[in-house]
Every structure is written in C-alpha cells, then in structure tokens.
N, C-alpha and C positions, 0 to 999 in steps of 0.2 A: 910614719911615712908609708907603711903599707898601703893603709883604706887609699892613699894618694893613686896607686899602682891600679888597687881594682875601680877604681871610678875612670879612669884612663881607657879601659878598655870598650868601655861600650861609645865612647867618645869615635873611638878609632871606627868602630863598625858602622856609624854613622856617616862617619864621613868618606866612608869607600861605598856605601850605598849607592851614591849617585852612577859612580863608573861604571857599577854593575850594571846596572837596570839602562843606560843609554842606549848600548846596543841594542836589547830588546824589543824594548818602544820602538828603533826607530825602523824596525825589521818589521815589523807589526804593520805600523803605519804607511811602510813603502812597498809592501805587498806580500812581506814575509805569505801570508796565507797560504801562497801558492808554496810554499817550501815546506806548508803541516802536509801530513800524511792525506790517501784522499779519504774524505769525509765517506762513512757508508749510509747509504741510503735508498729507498725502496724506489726500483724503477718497473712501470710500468708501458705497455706501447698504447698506441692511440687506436683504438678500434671503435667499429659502431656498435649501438647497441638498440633493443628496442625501447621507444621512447613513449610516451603517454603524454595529451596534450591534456590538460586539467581544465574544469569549468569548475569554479566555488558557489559555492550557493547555500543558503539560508533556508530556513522553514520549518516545519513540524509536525509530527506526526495524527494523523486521522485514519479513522475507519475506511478501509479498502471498498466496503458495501453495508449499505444502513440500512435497518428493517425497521417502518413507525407501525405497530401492533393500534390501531383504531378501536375506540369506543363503540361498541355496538347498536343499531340503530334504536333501541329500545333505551329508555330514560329508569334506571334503575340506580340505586346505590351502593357503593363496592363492599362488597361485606366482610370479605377478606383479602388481604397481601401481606407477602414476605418477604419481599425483595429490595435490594440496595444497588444504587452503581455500582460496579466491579464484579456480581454476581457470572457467573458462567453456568446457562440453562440450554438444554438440551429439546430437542424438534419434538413437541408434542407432552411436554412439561406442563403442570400446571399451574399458569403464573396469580391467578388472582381469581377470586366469584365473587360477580353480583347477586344481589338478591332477589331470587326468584319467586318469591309470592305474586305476583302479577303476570310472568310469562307461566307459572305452572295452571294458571288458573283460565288464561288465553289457549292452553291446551287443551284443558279438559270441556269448555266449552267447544272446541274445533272437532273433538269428540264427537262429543253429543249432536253438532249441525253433521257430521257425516254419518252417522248413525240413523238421520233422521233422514236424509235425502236418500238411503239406501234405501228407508222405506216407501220414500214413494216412486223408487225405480221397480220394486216386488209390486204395487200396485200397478202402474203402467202397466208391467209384464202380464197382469192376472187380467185389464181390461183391456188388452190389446187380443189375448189369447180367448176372450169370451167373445171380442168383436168378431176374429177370423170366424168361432165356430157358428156364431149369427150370419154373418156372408156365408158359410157353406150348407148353412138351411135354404138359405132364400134361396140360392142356385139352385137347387136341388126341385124347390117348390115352382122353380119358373121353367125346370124343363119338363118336370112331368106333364103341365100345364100346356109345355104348348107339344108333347108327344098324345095329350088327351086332344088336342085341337083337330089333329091329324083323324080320328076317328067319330070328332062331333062332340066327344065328350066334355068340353071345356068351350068357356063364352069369352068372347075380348076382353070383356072387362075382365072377368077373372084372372087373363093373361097379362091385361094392364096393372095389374094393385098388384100381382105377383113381381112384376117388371119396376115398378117402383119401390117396392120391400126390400129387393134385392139391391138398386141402387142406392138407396138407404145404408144399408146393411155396408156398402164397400164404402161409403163416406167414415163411416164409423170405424172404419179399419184403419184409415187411413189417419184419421183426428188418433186414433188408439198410438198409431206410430208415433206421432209429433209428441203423445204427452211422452210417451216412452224418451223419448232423443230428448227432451226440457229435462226428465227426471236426470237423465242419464248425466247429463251434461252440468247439470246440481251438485249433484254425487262428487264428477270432477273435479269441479271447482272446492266441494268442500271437503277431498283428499291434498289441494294443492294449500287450500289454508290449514290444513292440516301437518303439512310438510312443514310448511313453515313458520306454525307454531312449534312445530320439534327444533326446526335449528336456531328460532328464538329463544328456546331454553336451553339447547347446549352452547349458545353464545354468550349464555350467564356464565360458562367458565372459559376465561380467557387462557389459552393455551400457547406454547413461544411456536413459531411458524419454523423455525429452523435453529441449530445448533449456533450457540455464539455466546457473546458478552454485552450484560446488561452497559446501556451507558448512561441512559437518563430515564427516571422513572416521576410520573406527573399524575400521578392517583395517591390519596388515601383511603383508610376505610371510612365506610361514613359519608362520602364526598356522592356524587352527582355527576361523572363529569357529561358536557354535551356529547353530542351524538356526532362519531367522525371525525373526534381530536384524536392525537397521537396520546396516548396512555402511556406507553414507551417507548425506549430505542433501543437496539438491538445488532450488533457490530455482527456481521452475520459471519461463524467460522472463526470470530475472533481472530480475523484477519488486520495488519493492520497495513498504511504505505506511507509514506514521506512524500509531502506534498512541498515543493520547495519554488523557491520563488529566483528568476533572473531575467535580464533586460529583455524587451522586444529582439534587440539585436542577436545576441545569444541564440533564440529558440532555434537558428536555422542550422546551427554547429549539431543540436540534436536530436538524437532518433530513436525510437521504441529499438530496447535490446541494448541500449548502452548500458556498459556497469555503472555502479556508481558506489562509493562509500557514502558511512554514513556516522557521525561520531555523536552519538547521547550526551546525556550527563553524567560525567564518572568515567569517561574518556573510553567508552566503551563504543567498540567497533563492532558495524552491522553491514553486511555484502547488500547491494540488490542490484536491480537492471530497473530500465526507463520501462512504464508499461503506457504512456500516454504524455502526451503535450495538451497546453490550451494557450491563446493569446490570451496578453493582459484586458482588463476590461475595470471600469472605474471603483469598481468590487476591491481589484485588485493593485489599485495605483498606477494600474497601466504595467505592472511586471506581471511576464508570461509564468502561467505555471508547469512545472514537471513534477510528473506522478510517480511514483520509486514503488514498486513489490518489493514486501519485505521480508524473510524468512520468520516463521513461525515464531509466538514470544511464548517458550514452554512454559516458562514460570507463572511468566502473568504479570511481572512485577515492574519491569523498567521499559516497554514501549506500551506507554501511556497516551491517549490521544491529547492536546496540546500540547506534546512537548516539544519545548523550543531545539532546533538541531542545526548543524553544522554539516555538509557538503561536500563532495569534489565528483564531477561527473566526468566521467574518460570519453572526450568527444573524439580522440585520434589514437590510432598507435602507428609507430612509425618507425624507421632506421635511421638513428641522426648520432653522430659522435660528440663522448661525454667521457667527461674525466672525474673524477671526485673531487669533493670541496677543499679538500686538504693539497690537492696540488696547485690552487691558486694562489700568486703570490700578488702584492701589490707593486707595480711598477708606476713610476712619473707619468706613464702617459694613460694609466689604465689596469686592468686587471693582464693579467699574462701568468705562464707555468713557466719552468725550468726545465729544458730539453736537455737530453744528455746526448752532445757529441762529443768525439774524440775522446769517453772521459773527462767532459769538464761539463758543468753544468752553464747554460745558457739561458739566458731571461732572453723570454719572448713575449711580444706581446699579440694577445686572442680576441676574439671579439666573439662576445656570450649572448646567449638569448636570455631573456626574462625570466626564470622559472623557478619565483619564490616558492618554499618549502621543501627541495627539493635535496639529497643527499650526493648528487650528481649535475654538475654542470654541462649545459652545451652547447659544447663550440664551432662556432660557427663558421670563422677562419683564423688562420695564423698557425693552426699545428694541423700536419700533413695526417692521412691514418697513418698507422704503421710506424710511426714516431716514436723512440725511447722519452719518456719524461720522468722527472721526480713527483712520486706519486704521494709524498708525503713529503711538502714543502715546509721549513721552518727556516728559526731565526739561526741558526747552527748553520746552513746553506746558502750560499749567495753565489751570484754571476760570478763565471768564471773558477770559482774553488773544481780543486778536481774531486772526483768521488770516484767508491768504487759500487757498483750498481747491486745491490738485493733483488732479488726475485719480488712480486709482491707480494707472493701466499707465502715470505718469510711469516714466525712466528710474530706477533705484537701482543704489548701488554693487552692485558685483561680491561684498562681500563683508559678509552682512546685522551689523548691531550689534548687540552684547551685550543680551540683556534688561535693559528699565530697571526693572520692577517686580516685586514678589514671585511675584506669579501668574505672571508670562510663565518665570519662571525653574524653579518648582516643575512648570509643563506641560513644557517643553523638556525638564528632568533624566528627567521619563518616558516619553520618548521610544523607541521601539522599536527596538533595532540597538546603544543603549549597549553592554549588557553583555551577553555573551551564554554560556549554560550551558558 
C-alpha cells in the first residue's frame, strides 16, 4: 500500500495545476503588462541630421587619357619588342626597333647630295668672285679711256668696245649671283633632306611618348605593319576613371565635383568626384555617361580597364530628420516608431522617404524634432508598456540583433556591399 501513497502525489499536483496558472494567464491577457516593471530601453530624440541624396549607377573602369604610339612613315620590319599589356614604361623608354638597313642607307646618300651641292656653292662663290674682278677691270679700262678722250688720246670706238666689255663684264656678275642663290638654295634643300633622313632613322626606334601603362600592343617582330596604325596604347600616368552609365533623366541632378563611391570586385571601396558628363547617344543605348577621377592604383593590380563596377553619386547633401532602422516598428497602417511619453511607450505612425541601402531612415512626418523615441524597437516592446528610458550611447552588445520588423529587415537586405557586380 505504500507505492499506492507515492503514486498519489503527483496525481494531486496535477490537479491543483490548473488553479495555479488561472490567475496568471488571465492577468496577462487582460493587460497585466502594465503591472511588469517598466521595460528598459534605449531612448533617443528626434533631430536632423545631414542627409545625402544617392544616384546608383553601373559601369567600368577605362583609361583617364590614351596615348596610340603610330608606325612610322617609312615601311620597314620590327626587329625588335619586349612588351606585354600591363607593362608600365616610362617617357622616352625604348619600346621596339625597326630595321634600319634602308633608312641608314637613305642617310648616307643625303650625305653625299649635301656634300656635293656644297660643292657647287664653293664653285658659284669662285665664279661670282672672278666675275666681280672682270667688272672691276672693265671699269677701270672704260674710264681711263674716256680721261684719254679728254686730251685726244683715245678714239670712240675705243671708248665704245671699252663701254661694251664693261657691260659684258656686269651681266656676268650678275648670272655669277643667280648660279651662286641655285647652288645655295641646293645645298638647302639637301641639309633639309638631310634632317630628315636623320629623323627617319631615329624613328626606327620607337620610344613611349610619356610615362604610363601599356594596354594593347599590335606589333611583332618580323611583321610590317602600315604606315600610321596604332602600334600601341598607352594609358598615359596610368591613370585610370569610372565611366558609368544613367538615364537621360538623371544627368541634370549632376555636376563636375560631385563625390562619388565606387565598389570593385572584392567589395573594395574607391573615393572619387564627377570630372565630366556626356548625353547618351545610340553608342550608348541612349544612357548618359559620367566620368569619375579615380585615386591613383599603386599596385597596379585591382583597377583594371573593363572592369565591371557598381556606383552611388551624392547628387544632394541636405538637413532632413532620420532615425535608425532599429526604431521602426510595424504598425496596421504602416511603418511608425515608439514615442516615449509620460513614460509609456506610444506607436506612432511616420511617413518615410524611399532611401534603399541606407542605416538611417527619413522621416518625413508624424514625429515632431525634438521627440523622445525608442531608439531600438523590438518584440519585448509594445504600445503602451511602460519603460524606463537609456541614454543611447548606453553600452550595447558587441554584436547588433537580428531585425525584429519587416521594414528594419527589407532596409538592411538593401544595404550596399551585399552583392556586388
């Protein structure tokens, strides 16, 4: 009859279970809430703040300024290169030689024609200078002649054939000049083809025009190419910009000198400012483009020309009041936060601007500035419980909570750095 005793007892605790737990439920359910202690939780007031209106945008990176290095006008074959895309060469490098057997040989003939028109400038000069001294006989011969007239000693004719010698003689000076100015003028022409067989054979070594990075290179050795193709290209300063693409509509929100971000691949973040606009054109599907400066890429390794990128241009900055994501709660009719009057918390409802990505809401009406609110709304919190208010620079964990409502979770998912191109 014992085991009868102890099986008895837990009978008993069962069935006084019920009594217990009535009241409680029914304290619960009829509002007991207001009778728990007040909930503690982070209060914040409503102020403005500066705000950033965002433009998103697509696109990828290119060269800031292209250098195309041109085939020299002479038809020769490349006899040497060493060069690969990604290379970085320096202004006055030596990027490639053609083969010079044929301009070293256009030189040394341009030689030999100026060597040889020198010598018929030395000529010129020797019968220009024999003609003067023939003119200054003849004068000489046609004044004595007629100083001998004056005393009988000299006959007209004598004074005639002297008078014609003498005109003779200035023709001959004169023809002496002209070959002199032909040789002269020989000479020049064959120092100017002269010049320019010199810089047809220093154009057999092609040199980089300025400091930068190779991007595409269109020679081998051995090869021919024509005269006045692009040989290479040349990202000049290894400079590089974010060329990004957004609607006709859009382009008027921006202006050279807006910031912008800019996210790579690898979720890696790059500053710059707008340095240029352009309308779209059928090039471009009809979407405008913006030009982004980009900070220097020391390595060399991750702002690569094509690569595909992601966007936000800061077309505004402004004073507009914003609460965190964590204070919105979901109400029947809409998004709203939790005001704290009197010590009790109040569901209000707000009405938000658009501003996916963002860590901070703005409100647009329904909370006054200057407003106490729960600055970290959850499922522990509801209309009307009382609280007692936290500063918000209280301490919080190290590692923030899940969103408890629809809106905190739907802001968070569009978040910038998720996903990225």
């Amino acid at each position: 009859m014992a085991w009868m005793k102890y099986l008895a007892l837990p009978a008993l605790a069962l069935l006084a279970a019920p009594v217990a737990l009535g009241p409680l439920t029914a304290t619960e359910l009829g509002g007991g809430r207001h009778a728990i202690g007040p909930v503690p939780v982070t209060v914040d007031h409503a102020a403005t703040d500066a705000l950033s209106d965002l433009l998103p945008a697509f696109g990828r990176i290119a060269p800031a300024d292209i250098l195309h290095v041109p085939m020299p006008p002479a038809q020769a074959p490349v006899r040497w290169m060493d060069l690969r895309p990604g290379d970085l060469v320096q202004a006055g490098q030596v990027l490639a030689r053609l083969d010079t057997e044929d301009a070293a040989r256009q030189l040394a003939l341009a030689h030999e024609d100026l060597r040889a028109a020198l010598a018929d400038v030395r000529v010129a000069r020797s019968q220009l200078t024999q003609a003067e001294t023939d003119l200054e006989q003849r004068l000489a011969a046609f004044d004595m002649l007629v100083q001998l007239a004056q005393t009988g000693a000299s006959s007209a004719g004598q004074r005639h054939d002297a008078e014609r010698a003498r005109d003779r003689a200035s023709l001959d000076v004169e023809a002496a000049h002209a070959r002199l100015d032909m040789a002269m003028a020989q000479a020049e022409r064959m120092r100017v083809r002269l010049a320019a067989a010199e810089r047809h054979l220093a154009g057999m070594v092609i040199t980089a025009p300025a400091d930068g990075r190779v991007l595409q290179v269109a020679m081998e050795p051995g090869a021919t190419p024509p005269a006045g193709t692009p040989l290479l290209s040349i990202a000049v300063a290894d400079r590089m910009q974010a060329v990004l693409q957004v609607t006709p509509d859009a382009l008027s929100r921006i202006a050279p000198g807006d910031a912008a971000r800019i996210w790579l691949p690898g979720n890696r973040l790059l500053e710059g400012r707008v340095s240029g606009t352009r309308p779209g054109d059928a090039a471009t599907g009809g979407l405008a483009e913006v030009r982004v400066d980009l900070p220097p890429d020391i390595d060399g390794a991750l702002i690569q020309p094509g690569t595909g990128i992601r966007a936000e241009i800061t077309t505004d900055t402004r004073l507009a009041l914003t609460v965190p994501l964590s204070a919105l709660v979901a109400l029947p009719g809409g998004p709203g936060v939790l005001r704290v009057i009197d010590g009790r918390a109040v569901a209000t409802p707000v009405t938000l601007a658009a501003r996916p990505g963002e860590a901070r809401a703005e409100i647009l009406g329904g909370l006054p500035e200057g407003a106490p609110y729960v600055a970290r709304a959850g499922a522990i919190v509801r209309d009307g419980d009382a609280v007692r208010p936290l500063s918000a620079d209280s301490p919080t964990p190290e590692t923030a909570p899940a969103p408890a409502t629809p809106w905190q979770e739907a802001a968070i998912a569009s978040r910038p750095g998720r996903d990225l191109p």
